[in-house]
LUMTOR-654138 format. One record per residue: x, y, z of N, C-alpha, C, O in turn. Coordinates in pm, whole numbers, plus 50000, padded with zeros to 5 digits. Layout:
REM LUMTOR-654138
XYZXYZXYZXYZ/...
REM end
This chain:
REM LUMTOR-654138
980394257959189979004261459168978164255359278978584246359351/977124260159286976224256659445975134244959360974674246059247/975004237859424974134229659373973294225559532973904223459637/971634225259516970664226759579970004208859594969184205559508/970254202059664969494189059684968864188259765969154188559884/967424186359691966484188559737966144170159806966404159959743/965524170659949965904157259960964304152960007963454161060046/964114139159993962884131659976963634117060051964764112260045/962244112760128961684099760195962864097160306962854105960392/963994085960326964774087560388965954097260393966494097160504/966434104360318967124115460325966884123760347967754132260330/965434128560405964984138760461965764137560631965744146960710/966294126460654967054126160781968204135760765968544141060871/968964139560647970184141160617970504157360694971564161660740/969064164460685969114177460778967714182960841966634178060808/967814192060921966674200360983965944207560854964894213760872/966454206660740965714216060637965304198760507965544186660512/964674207460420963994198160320965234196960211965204188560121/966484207260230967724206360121968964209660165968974216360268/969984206860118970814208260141971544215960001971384214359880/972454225360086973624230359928974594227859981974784228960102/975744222359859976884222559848977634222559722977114217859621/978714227059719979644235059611979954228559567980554221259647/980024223359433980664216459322982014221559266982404233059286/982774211459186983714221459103982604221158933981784212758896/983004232358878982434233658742982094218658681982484209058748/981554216658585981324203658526981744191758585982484183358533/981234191458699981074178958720980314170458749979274176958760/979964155758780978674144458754978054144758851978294152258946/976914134558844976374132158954977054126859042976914131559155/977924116259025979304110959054980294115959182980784110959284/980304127759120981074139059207979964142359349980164140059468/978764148359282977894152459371977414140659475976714144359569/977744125759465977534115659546978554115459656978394111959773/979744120159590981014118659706980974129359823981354128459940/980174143659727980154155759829979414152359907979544155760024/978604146059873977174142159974977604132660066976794130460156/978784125660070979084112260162980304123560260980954120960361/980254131360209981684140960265981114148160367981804150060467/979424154660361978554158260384978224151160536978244155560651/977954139660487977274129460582978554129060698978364130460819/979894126760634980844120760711980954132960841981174130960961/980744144560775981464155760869979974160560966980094164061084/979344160260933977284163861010976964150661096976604149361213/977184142961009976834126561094977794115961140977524103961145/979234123061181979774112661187979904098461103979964087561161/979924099261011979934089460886979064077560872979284065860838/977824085160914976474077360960976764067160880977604069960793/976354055760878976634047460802975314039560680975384036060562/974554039460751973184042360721972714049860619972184045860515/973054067760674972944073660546973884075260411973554081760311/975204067560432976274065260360975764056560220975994058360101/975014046860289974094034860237973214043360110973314042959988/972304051260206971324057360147971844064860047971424061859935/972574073060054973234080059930973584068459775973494072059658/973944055859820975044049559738973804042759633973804038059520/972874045059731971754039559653970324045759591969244041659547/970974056959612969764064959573969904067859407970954066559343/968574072259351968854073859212968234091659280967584093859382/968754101859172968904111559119967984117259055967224109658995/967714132759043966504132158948967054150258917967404157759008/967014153158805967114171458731966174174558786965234168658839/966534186558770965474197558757964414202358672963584211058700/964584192558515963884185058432962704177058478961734175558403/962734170758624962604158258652962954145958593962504135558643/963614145658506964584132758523965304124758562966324129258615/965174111158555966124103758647967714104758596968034099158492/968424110258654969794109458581971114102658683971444102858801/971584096958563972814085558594974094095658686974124107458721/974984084658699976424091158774977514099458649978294108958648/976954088858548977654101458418977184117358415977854127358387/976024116158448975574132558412975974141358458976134144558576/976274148658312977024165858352975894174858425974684174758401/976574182258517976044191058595977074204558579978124207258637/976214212858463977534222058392976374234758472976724245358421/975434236958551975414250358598974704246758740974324235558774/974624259558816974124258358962972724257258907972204264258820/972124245458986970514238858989970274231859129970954230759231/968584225859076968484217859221968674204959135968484202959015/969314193159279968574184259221967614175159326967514177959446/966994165159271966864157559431967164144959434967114136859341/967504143059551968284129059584966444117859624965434121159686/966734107659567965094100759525965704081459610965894071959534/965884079959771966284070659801965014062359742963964066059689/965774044659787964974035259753963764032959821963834037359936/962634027559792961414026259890961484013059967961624003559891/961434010260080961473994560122962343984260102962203972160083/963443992860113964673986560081965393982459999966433976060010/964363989359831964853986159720964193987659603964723984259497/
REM end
């Protein structure tokens, strides 16, 4: 399934556009969608390390707008957005 991350503050580095898509397998977490995103980084940025960081620490947010954990099911194609830390934390 395509899932749409929509990206904000320092992860707006992550591309020339405001989002990024990439393919999930069916039901899977945010969890999952953190690793695609470092898989992401590794193969576009040379395994920036920086934005490796930024991912590991970013919190998450539905399409709800909610903040959601690494447990959360992601059972259909949505956006979400990736919400890094402000000031280092």
């Amino acid at each position: 399934m395509k899932i749409k991350i929509e990206l904000y503050g320092a992860s707006k580095d992550f591309s020339s556009e405001n989002s990024i898509e990439l393919d999930l397998k069916n039901n899977s977490h945010i969890k999952d969608l953190r690793n695609e995103l470092i898989k992401f980084i590794d193969k576009k940025h040379n395994g920036n390390t920086n934005f490796c960081q930024i991912v590991k620490s970013s919190a998450f947010c539905s399409e709800d707008n909610n903040i959601v954990h690494d447990d959360y099911l992601i059972s259909k194609e949505q956006k979400i957005a990736i919400i890094p830390p402000i000031a280092g934390g």
